[in-house]
C-alpha positions, 0 to 999 in steps of 0.5 A: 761726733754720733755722740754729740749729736745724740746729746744734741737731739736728746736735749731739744726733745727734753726742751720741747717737753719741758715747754709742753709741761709749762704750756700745760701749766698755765692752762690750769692757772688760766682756767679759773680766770677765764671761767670767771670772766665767761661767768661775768659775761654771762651774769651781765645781762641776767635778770633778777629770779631767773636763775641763769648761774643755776641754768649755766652751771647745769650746762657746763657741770660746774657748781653755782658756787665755784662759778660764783667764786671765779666770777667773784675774784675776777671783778674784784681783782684789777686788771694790772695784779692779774697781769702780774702775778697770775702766773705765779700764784694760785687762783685761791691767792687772789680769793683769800684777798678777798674773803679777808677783805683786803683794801685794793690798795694793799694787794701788791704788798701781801702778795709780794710777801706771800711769794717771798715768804712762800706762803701756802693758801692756808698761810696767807690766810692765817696772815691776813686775818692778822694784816691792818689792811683789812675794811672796816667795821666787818658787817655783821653779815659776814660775821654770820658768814664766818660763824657758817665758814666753821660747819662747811664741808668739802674734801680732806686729801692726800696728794703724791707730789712728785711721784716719780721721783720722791714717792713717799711725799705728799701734801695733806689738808682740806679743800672745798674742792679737791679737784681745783686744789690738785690743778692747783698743785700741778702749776708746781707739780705737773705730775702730781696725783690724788690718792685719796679724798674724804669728805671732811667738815673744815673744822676738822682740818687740823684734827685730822692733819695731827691724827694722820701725821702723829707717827711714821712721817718726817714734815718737810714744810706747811702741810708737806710730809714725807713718810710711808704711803700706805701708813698715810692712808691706814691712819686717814681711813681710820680717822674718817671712819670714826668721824660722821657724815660731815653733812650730818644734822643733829635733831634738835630738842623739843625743849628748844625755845623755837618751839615754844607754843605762841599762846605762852610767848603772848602769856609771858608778854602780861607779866611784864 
């Protein structure tokens, strides 16, 4: 009987922390949601040059830019898709819907396959660059927006999944912001931890994946290794350390035609 009732309070203990992990959970997918409707609120009754995102992001110490973004998905996407697949995918699910440019009418359909295809964020990506549900013709702003997407910078990490349990797996890749990414994770993973972050262009992202995956890893699925942890980081820091500063700006020729006097623009226009 002491047994059984051993058993009995150890298993409504490992209940309780099990909702405490899933309560814990949806705070994090909970967040960016409500930080874009607060960001809404606030953005309605600004006026225009008065620079309330700046004012407001200061205040909370957030950048304009992710207050921007959580603003931007949380407009865009409608209240019955939030409703229902919130607490299933991350927040930068509904985000790439968006940069891609994906009719309203086909979120339910790519985000059903995203779950049943298992999709990482890079993944669904790469599928609606493909997908006939997109707007068209693209503006030829967002043409110069997809030309910039490619000097962008942010964090290339190393993430230990479950490290407790399997200490030698780690998720490998590029995020604008590396801490949201790690909130991200741990909607699957409540104990995963960042080891490390580098700053890193995003087109560097698959160049350093190949370079710190070449050797003394096995891939598991997506951007998932397993492998030795030091051998991970040894390879990054070498990596990085022949890379330049990602926000580093080369000095452009005095040769370049922006530079060319006026008087021999105002000359070239007479031979015509």
């Amino acid at each position: 009987m002491i047994t059984i009732k051993t058993e009995h309070v150890e298993l409504e203990q490992a209940e309780k922390i099990w909702k405490q992990q899933v309560n814990q959970v949806r705070s994090y997918i909970d967040k960016f949601w409500e930080m874009g409707r607060i960001t809404a609120e606030v953005l309605k009754n600004a006026r225009y040059g008065d620079s309330t995102l700046s004012k407001f992001a200061r205040e909370v110490g957030i950048l304009p830019i992710n207050l921007y973004r959580y603003c931007r998905v949380y407009k865009a996407i409608p209240q019955d898709i939030k409703d229902k697949y919130s607490e299933i995918l991350s927040f930068c699910m509904f985000e790439e819907l968006i940069n891609y440019g994906i009719q309203k009418k086909k979120f339910d359909e790519y985000l059903e396959k995203a779950i049943h295809e298992w999709y990482s964020v890079a993944e669904f990506g790469r599928f609606l660059s493909t997908c006939d549900g997109r707007r068209d013709p693209v503006s030829p702003r967002a043409k110069d927006a997809a030309q910039y997407d490619r000097y962008q910078y942010g964090s290339f990490y190393i993430i230990q999944l479950v490290p407790e349990a399997l200490p030698t797996r780690v998720k490998i890749g590029y995020a604008d912001d590396v801490d949201q990414r790690l909130n991200e994770h741990r909607t699957a993973a409540p104990t995963a931890r960042l080891l490390k972050a580098w700053p890193c262009k995003k087109s560097w992202d698959y160049t350093a994946m190949d370079s710190i995956t070449r050797e003394g890893c096995k891939r598991v699925r997506n951007e998932v290794y397993e492998g030795d942890i030091t051998g991970f980081l040894e390879r990054a820091e070498g990596f990085f350390a022949l890379m330049p500063k990602p926000d580093n700006e080369k000095e452009l020729s005095g040769h370049l035609p922006l530079y060319a006097p006026e008087e021999d623009e105002e000359e070239g226009s007479h031979l015509d």
